[in-house]
N, C-alpha and C positions, 0 to 999 in steps of 0.2 A: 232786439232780435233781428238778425239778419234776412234778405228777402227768402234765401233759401229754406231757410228755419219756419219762418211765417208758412212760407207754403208748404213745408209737412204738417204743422200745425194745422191748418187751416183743412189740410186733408185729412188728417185726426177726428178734426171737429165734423167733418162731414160723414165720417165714419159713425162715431158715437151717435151722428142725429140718424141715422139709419139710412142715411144715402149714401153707400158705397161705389167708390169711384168704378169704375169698371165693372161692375156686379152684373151677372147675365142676365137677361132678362124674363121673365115670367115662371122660370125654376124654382123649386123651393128652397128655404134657408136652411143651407147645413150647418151643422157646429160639432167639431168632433175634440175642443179641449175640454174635455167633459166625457161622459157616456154620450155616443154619437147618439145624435136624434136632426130630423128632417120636420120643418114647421111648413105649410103654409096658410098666410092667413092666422097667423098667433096656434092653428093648431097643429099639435103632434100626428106626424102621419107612421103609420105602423107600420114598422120597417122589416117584418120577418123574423126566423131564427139566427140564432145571433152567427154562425156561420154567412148567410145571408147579408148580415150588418156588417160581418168584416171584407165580404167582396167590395162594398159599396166604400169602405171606410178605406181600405189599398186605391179605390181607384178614386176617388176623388183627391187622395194622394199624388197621384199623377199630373193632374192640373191640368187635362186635357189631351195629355200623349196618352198612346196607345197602347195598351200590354200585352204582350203576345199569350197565350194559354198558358203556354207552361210556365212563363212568367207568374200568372194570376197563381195557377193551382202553387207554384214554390210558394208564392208570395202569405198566402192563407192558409195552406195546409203542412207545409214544410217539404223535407226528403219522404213522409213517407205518406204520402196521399190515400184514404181508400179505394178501393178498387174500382168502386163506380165514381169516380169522380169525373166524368165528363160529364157524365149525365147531372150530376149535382150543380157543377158549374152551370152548365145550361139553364139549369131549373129555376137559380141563384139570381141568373142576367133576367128569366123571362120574369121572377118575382119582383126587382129590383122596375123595370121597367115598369110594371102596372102599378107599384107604389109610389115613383116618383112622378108618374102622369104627365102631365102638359107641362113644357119648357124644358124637359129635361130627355138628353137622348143619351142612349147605351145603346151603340152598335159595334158591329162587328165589321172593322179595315178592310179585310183580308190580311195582315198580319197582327191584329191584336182588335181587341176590347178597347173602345173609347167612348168615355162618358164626359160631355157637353150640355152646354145650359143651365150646370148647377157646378158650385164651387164649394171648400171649405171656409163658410163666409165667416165666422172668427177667429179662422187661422189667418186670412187676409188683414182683416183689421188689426189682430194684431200686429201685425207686420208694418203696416202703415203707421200706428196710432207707436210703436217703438222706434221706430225711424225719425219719428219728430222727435220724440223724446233725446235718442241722438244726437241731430242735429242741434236742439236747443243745448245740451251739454257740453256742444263744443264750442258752440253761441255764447258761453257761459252763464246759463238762463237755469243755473239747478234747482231754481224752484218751478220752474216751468218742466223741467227735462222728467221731475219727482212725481209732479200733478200726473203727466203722462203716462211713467211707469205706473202710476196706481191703477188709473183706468186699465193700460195691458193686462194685470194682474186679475182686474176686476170679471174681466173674460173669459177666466177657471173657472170650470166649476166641477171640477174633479182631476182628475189624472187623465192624461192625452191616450182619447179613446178607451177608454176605462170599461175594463172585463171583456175587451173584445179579447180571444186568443186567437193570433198569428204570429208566425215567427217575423215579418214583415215590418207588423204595429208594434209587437215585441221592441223591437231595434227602436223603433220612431218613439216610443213613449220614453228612453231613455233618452233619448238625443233631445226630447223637444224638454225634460224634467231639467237637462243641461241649463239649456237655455231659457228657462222659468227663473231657476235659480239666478243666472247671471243678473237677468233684469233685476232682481230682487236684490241681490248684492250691491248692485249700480246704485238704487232708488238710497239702502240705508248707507252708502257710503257719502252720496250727495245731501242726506237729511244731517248725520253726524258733520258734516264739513257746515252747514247752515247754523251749524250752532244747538242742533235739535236731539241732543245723544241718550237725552231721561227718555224721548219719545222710541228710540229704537231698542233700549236695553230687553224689556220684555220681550220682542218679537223677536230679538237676537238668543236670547237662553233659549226660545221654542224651536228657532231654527238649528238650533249648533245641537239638543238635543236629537231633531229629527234626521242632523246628519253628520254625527262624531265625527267625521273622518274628514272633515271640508274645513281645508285650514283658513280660507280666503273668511268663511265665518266665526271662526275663532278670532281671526284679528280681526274682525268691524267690531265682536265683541269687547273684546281688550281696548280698543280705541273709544267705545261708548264708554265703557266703566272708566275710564283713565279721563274721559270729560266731562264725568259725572261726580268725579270728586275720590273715586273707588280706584286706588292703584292695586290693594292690597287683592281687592277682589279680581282685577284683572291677572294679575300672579297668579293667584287660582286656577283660571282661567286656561293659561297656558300651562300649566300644571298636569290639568287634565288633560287634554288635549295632548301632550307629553306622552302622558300613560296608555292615551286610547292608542295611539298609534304605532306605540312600542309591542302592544298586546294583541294586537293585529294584524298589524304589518313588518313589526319589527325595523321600523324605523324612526330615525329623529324628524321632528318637524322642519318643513324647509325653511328657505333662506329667509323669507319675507318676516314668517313670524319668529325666528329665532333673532332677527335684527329689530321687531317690535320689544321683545321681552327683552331684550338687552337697553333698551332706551325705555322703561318703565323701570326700572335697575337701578340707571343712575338718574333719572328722578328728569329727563329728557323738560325742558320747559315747554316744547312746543305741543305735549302731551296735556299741558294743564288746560282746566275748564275753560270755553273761548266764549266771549258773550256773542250773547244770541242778535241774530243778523233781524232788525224789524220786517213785518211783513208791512211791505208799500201798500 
């Protein structure tokens, strides 16, 4: 592993042990890939009505800039805000303030809202703890790069900011489900390359269930079954996926897996089962 590698790793490692690099000090622990909650001290602090929970959940999004009003009210309420919504916003900051307490400040610029002292601390660590994972995969450390994604992964514990409604969070809970997914494609594409494809197949049929229309999981599929001894099943495989997308979208599968399924066809050798790589 390279120095630069070691030292995301090693940042990783200090994450996981709960000393986060930069982490503010005396703030509570936020985590918002999950239903947002605010600990300190291992306990839950009661964060208000969940309007309430999505001011705090936009702005700690920020990571410290400033959001101006009408920014916060679009960001939480949308185009059509109620009519007392200044007042609510106020209500919001001054409840938001007494629940987050000592280390954590929500003031007001003069041109926006900024909230200091507390951060989204497992959005951070994720970040950190995927970043090695990166760097170790380009290190060519796939089973290091695998270990890492797991942990990333292990830091869900639901869907990013879950049942908060904003049109704001709305947007970010796809974008960050984007990039959930990608780690997750990363992890079973370097486990099937280890040699490891009986261990991905199950979690591959739950995935490509959970999301017909993702062809990048259609082919780790195809590629698990095709080194698992199952061509026939892998045909299947793109069979369906064939169908879902005709019925849908009304269109054919891209290029990626239409050049998979043509090298499962003619019987491709680099498709056959690969022996397993020892663990050192």
């Amino acid at each position: 592993m390279g120095e630069g590698t070691a030292k995301a790793a090693e940042s990783a490692e200090t994450t996981r042990a709960g000393r986060v690099p930069g982490a503010p000090p005396g703030g509570p622990r936020c985590e918002i890939l999950g239903p947002l909650r605010a600990l300190r001290d291992g306990a839950e602090i009661p964060l208000g009505p969940p309007k309430q929970r999505a001011v705090l959940a936009v702005l700690l999004l920020q990571e410290g800039r400033p959001l101006s009003y009408d920014g916060l009210v679009d960001a939480v309420w949308g185009g059509t805000p109620p009519v007392h919504v200044r007042n609510l916003v106020q209500k919001y900051v001054s409840g938001l303030r007494r629940a987050l307490g000592a280390g954590a400040e929500l003031a007001w610029t003069g041109s926006g809202y900024r909230l200091t002292g507390v951060r989204a601390d497992d959005l951070h660590e994720r970040r950190a703890i995927v970043g090695a994972a990166v760097a170790a995969r380009d290190a060519g450390d796939l089973r290091r790069a695998g270990e890492l994604a797991r942990q990333a992964e292990e830091l869900w514990r639901g869907e990013f900011a879950e049942g908060l409604q904003a049109p704001y969070l709305a947007a970010e809970r796809l974008r960050w489900a984007e990039k959930r997914l990608t780690v997750l494609e990363a992890r079973l594409a370097g486990e099937i390359e280890l040699g490891r494809p009986f261990e991905c197949v199950h979690e591959l049929v739950r995935l490509v269930a959970a999301h017909p229309l993702r062809e990048r999981l259609v082919e780790l599929l195809m590629l698990a079954l095709c080194r698992t001894g199952r061509p026939a099943d892998a045909l299947a495989a793109y069979e369906g996926a064939r169908q879902r997308l005709a019925e849908a979208m009304g269109a054919d599968p891209g290029p990626a897996l239409r050049s998979l399924h043509a090298r499962v066809l003619r019987q491709d050798a680099a498709l056959l089962p690969l022996p397993r790589i020892p663990v050192a």
